[in-house]
N, C-alpha and C positions, 0 to 999 in steps of 0.2 A: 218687308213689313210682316206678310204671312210668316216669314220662318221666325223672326222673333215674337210674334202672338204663340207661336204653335211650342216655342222653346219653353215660353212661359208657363202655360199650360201643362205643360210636357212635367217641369220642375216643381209648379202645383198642385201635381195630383204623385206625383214621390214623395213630397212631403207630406202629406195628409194620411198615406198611406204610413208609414212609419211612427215610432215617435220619438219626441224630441230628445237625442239624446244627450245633448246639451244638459236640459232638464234634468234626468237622470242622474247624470255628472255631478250638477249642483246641488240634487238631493241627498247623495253620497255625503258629497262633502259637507254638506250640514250637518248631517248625521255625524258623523267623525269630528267635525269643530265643537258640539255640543258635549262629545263625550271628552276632550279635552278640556272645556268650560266646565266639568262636572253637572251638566243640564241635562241629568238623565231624561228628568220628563223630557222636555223641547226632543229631546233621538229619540225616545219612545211615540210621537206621536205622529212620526212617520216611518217605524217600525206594527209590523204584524203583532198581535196582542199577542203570539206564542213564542215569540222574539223579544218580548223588551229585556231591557237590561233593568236588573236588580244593583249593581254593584258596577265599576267601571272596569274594564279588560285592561287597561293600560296598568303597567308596573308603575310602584311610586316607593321606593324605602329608601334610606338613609343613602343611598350609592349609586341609585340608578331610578331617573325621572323621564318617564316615555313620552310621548307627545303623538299625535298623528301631523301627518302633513295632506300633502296635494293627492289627489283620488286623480286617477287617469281612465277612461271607460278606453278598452282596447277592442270588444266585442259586446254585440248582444245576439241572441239566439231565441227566435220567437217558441214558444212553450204554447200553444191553441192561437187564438182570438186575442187576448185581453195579456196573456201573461210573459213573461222572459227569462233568460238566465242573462246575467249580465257580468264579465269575464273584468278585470281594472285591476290596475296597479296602485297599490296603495305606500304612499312613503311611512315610513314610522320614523321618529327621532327619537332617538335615545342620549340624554345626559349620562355621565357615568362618571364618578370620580376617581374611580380605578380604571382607567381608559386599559393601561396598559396591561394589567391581570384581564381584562376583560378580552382586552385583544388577542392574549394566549391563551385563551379558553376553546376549548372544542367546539361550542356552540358557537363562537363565531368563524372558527377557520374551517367548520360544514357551512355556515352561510353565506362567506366570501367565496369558496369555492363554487357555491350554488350560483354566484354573482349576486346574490340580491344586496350585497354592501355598496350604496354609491358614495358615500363620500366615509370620509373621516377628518376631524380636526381634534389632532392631538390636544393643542391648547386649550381649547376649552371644553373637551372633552365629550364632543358630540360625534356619535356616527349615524348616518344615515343609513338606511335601509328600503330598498325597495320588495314589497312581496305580491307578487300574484295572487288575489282572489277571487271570490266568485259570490255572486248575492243572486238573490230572483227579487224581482217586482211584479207584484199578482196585484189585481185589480178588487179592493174591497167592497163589501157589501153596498158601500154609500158612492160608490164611481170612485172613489176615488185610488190612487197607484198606493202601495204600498212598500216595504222592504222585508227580506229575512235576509241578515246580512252573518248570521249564522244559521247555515241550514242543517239544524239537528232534525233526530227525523220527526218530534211532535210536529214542528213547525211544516215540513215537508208534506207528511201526512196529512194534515187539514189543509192544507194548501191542495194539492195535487192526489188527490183520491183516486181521480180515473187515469191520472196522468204519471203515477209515481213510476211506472217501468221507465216511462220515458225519460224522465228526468235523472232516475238513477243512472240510465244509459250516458246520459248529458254529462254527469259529474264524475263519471269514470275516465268518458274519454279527453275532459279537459283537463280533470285532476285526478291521475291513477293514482293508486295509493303502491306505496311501495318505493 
């Protein structure tokens, strides 16, 4: 009986300590289903105000219709007290009506070779793509979690004043450039 009170215990003070990265996950992926729905506001409101989206990142022209999919958190990396860098794999879909000029294009035999291609259906002309990114959730002024799901450096900057060596440190070593 002691050891399962004590396991308890044990597994309720890990979780209190952390946080929920579940949460996280599904804040992700609201953000990304919003921007599929075209609901900038609704992603913007759980976007940092140096982050919102003006315009939607997804491709949309005559040939090729994007879509986001499933957000995967694979890491998080605590930044102080309050803030993180959070590491996920995000799917993208892509319709394309030129599947097969698209398929002999450069840009996708550097990105199948990266692996980030998971599927492909000739037929109807979908490929899948997986790409590794990277966001921080910083704690806003009103408690509440926030996102910079692009970290240009305005966004960075007011985020991380005391903290930007370290952070710059952070996004090197998960994403060098080169």
């Amino acid at each position: 009986m002691h050891r399962i009170l004590f396991l308890f215990l044990f597994i309720s003070a890990l979780s209190s300590c952390s946080r929920d990265s579940g949460k996280t996950q599904g804040d992700l992926q609201r953000i990304y289903l919003a921007i599929n729905d075209g609901k900038l506001e609704e992603a913007n409101e759980l976007l940092v105000p140096e982050n919102k989206l003006s315009t939607s990142p997804l491709e949309s022209d005559g040939y090729t219709k994007e879509l986001y999919g499933q957000v995967h958190v694979l890491e998080t990396i605590a930044i102080g007290d309050d803030d993180q860098m959070i590491i996920y794999k995000l799917e993208k879909h892509e319709r394309n009506r030129g599947i097969q000029r698209r398929m002999d294009s450069e840009d996708f035999k550097k990105r199948q070779a990266a692996g980030e291609v998971k599927s492909i259906n000739e037929e109807s002309g979908v490929i899948v793509y997986t790409v590794r990114r990277m966001a921080f959730e910083v704690k806003a002024g009103d408690g509440e979690y926030r996102y910079i799901i692009d970290p240009t450096e305005k966004a960075l900057n007011v985020h991380f004043p005391n903290k930007r060596k370290e952070v710059q440190m952070l996004m090197e070593k998960y994403f060098p450039k080169g």
